[in-house]
C-alpha positions in Angstrom: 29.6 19.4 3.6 29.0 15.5 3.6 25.9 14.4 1.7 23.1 13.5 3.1 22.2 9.6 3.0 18.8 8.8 1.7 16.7 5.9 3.0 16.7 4.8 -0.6 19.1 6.3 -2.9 18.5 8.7 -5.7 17.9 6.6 -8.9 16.3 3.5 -6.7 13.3 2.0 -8.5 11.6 2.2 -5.0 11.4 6.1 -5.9 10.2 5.5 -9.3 7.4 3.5 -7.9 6.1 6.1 -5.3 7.0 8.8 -7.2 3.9 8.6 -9.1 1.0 9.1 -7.6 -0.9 6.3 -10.3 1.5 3.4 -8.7 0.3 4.5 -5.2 -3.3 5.1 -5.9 -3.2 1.8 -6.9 -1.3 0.2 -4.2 -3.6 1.9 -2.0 -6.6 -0.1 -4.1 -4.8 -3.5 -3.1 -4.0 -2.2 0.3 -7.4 -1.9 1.2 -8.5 -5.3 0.0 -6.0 -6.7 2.1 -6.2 -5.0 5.5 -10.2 -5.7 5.5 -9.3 -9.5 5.3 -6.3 -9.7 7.3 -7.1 -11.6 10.6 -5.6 -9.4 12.8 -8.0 -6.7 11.3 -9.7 -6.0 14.8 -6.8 -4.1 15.6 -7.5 -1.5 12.9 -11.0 -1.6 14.8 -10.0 -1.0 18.0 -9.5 2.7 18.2 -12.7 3.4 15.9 -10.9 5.5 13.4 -10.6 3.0 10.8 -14.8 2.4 10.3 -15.6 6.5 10.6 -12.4 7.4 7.9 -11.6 4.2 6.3 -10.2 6.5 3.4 -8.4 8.2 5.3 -6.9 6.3 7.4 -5.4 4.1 4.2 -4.1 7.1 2.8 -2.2 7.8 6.4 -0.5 4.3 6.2 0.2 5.1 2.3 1.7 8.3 2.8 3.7 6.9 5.6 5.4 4.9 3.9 6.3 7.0 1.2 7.5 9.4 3.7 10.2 7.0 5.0 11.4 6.3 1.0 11.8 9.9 0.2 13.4 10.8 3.3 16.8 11.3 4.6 18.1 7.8 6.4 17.9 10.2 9.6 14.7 11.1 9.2 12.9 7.4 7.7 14.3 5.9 10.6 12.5 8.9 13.5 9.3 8.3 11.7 9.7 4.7 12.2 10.6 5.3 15.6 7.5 7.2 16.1 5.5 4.4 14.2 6.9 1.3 16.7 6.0 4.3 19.6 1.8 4.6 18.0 1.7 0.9 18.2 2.9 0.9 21.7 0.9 3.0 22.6 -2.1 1.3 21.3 -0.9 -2.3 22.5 -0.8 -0.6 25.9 -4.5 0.5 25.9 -5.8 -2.4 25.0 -3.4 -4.5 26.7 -2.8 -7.0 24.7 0.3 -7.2 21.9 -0.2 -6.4 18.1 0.8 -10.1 16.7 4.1 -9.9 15.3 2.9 -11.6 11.7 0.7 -9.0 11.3 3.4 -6.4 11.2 5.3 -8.9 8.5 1.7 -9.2 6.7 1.5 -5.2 6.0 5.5 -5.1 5.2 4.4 -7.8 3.0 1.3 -5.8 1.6 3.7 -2.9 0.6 6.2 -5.3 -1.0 3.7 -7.1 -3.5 1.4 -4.3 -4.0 5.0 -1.6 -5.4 5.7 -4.0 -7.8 2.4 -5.3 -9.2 1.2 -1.8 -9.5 4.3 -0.5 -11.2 4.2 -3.8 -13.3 0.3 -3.4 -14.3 0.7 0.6 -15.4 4.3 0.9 -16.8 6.5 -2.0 -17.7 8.1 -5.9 -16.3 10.2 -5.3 -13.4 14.1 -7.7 -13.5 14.5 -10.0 -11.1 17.6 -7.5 -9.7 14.6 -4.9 -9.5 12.5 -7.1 -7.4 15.1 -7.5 -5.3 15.8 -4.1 -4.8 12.3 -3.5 -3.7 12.3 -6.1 -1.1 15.6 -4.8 0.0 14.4 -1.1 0.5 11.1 -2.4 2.9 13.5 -5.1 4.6 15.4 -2.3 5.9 12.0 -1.0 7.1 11.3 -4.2 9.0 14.4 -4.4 10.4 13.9 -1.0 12.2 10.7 -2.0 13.5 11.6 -5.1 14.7 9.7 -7.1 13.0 11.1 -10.2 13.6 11.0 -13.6 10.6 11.8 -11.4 7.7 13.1 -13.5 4.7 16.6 -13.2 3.4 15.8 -12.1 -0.1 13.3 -11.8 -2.7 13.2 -15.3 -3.4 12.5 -16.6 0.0 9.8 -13.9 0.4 7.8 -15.0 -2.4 7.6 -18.5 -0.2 6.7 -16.6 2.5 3.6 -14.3 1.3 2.1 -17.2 -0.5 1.8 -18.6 2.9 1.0 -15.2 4.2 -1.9 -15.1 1.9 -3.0 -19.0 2.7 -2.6 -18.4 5.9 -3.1 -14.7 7.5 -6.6 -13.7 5.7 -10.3 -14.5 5.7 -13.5 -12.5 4.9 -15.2 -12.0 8.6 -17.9 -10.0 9.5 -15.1 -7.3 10.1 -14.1 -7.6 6.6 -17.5 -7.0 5.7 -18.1 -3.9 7.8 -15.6 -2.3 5.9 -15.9 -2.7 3.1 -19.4 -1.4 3.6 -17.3 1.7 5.0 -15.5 1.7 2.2 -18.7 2.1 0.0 -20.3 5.0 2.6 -17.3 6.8 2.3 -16.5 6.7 -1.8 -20.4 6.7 -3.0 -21.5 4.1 -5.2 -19.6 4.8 -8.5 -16.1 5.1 -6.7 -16.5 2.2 -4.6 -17.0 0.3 -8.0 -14.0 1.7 -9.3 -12.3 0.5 -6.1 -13.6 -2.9 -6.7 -12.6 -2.7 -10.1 -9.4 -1.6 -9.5 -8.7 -4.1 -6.9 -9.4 -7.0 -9.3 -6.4 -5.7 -11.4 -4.1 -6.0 -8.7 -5.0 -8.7 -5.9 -3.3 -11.7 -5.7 -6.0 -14.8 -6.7 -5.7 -16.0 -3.0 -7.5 -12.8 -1.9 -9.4 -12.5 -5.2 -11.1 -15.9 -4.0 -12.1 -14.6 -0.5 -13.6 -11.4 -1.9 -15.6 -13.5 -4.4 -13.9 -11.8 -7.4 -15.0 -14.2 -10.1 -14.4 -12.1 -13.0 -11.5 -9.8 -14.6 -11.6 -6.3 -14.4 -13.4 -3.5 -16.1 -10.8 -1.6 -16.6 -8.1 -3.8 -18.2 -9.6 -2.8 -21.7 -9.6 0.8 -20.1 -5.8 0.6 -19.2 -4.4 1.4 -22.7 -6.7 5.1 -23.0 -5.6 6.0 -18.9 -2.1 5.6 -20.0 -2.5 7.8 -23.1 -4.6 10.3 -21.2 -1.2 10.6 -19.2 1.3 10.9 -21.6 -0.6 14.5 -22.4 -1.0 15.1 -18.9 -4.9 15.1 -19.1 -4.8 11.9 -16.5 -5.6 14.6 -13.4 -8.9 15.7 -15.0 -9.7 11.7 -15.0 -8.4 11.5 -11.7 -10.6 14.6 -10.3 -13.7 12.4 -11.4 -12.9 9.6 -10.0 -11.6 11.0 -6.2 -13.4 12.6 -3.6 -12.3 16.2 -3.6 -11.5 15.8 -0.2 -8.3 14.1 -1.4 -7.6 16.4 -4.2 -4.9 17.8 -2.8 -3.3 14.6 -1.3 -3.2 12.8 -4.6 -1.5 16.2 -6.4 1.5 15.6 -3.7 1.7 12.1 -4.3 3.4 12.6 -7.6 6.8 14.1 -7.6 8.1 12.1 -10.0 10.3 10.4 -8.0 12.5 13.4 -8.1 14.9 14.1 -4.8 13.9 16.2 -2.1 16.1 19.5 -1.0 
């Protein structure tokens, strides 16, 4: 029987990353500072479901995306497929097209924010690492179409710092979701979020949100990861998540381990 060909191979540090579900509760923190200030951000607005489950919603685009690394090349590229088809869809409602940067911007978003949040909870990734990222969500642009992608990991660096200088700003959009975001965590997560965000953003879109200080929970990081290594971190994670996503979070870690 021939074996089946994985989007990204068993062993990849792409698995390792959203394999746990700290990494990816984290990149969603840094995903949702970004997407409120993106300029293309309206789009998100457009079919309402974004201001009534902002949560939600992020944890869709999250858990897509870790679909497609854990899948079977086969399968990552019908889900993208069926991605490019939901974006179609919505271009054709509104008549108008989806700007092609902002597909790059969230290809970029996924890029910076798996290997900041690895890099902030467990260790320095190599330069080959890095690459290795870029490679696994190039492949994912590629399928969509997305046309401008960089070459490598180098020339991507170039091109998110222009990205970030030149793609975001705080408008009244940005606002409203963030006030969402706030409705829809309670006041004591949504300062978590916040907090959390801080860690993670890059200092371009730490300006915008008026982040003028460093995070809480730096000093914080070293008991979280010891919580972990007794495997208490879920009782800590229970507090700090709406139970509504309980069950979500609990199958966001595997561990990175291979699927049947």
């Amino acid at each position: 029987m021939k074996n089946k060909q994985y989007f990204a191979p068993e062993g990849h540090i792409i698995r390792k990353i959203w394999g746990n579900g700290d990494t990816i509760l984290l990149i969603f923190a840094g995903s949702a500072a970004e997407f409120a200030l993106n300029k293309a951000v309206d789009w998100l607005y457009f079919t309402g479901k974004i201001p009534k489950d902002p949560i939600g919603r992020l944890f869709s685009t999250v858990s897509y995306a870790r679909k497609i690394i854990f899948a079977t090349e086969e399968e990552a590229f019908a889900t993208i497929d069926s991605i490019n088809v939901i974006h179609s869809h919505v271009e054709h409602a509104r008549g108008a097209k989806i700007p092609e940067w902002a597909f790059r911007d969230v290809l970029y978003m996924l890029i910076h924010y798996s290997i900041a949040s690895f890099e902030i909870l467990e260790r320095p990734l190599s330069g080959n690492e890095k690459q290795a990222v870029f490679e696994n969500f190039h492949k994912l642009g590629e399928r969509m179409n997305i046309p401008g992608l960089p070459k490598d990991y180098k020339e991507w660096l170039t091109s998110y710092h222009h990205h970030l200088e030149n793609d975001l700003e705080k408008s009244e959009l940005s606002i409203d979701l963030f006030r969402q975001y706030k409705k829809h965590l309670g006041n004591f997560r949504y300062r978590i979020l916040i907090e959390s965000q801080k860690l993670i953003v890059p200092g371009t879109t730490a300006k915008l949100l008026g982040f003028q200080n460093g995070s809480a929970l730096t000093a914080l990081l070293p008991i979280y990861k010891l919580l972990r290594s007794i495997h208490a971190d879920w009782l800590l994670k229970s507090f700090l998540l709406p139970k509504a996503y309980h069950d979500q979070i609990r199958q966001l870690d595997t561990g990175g381990k291979q699927r049947p």
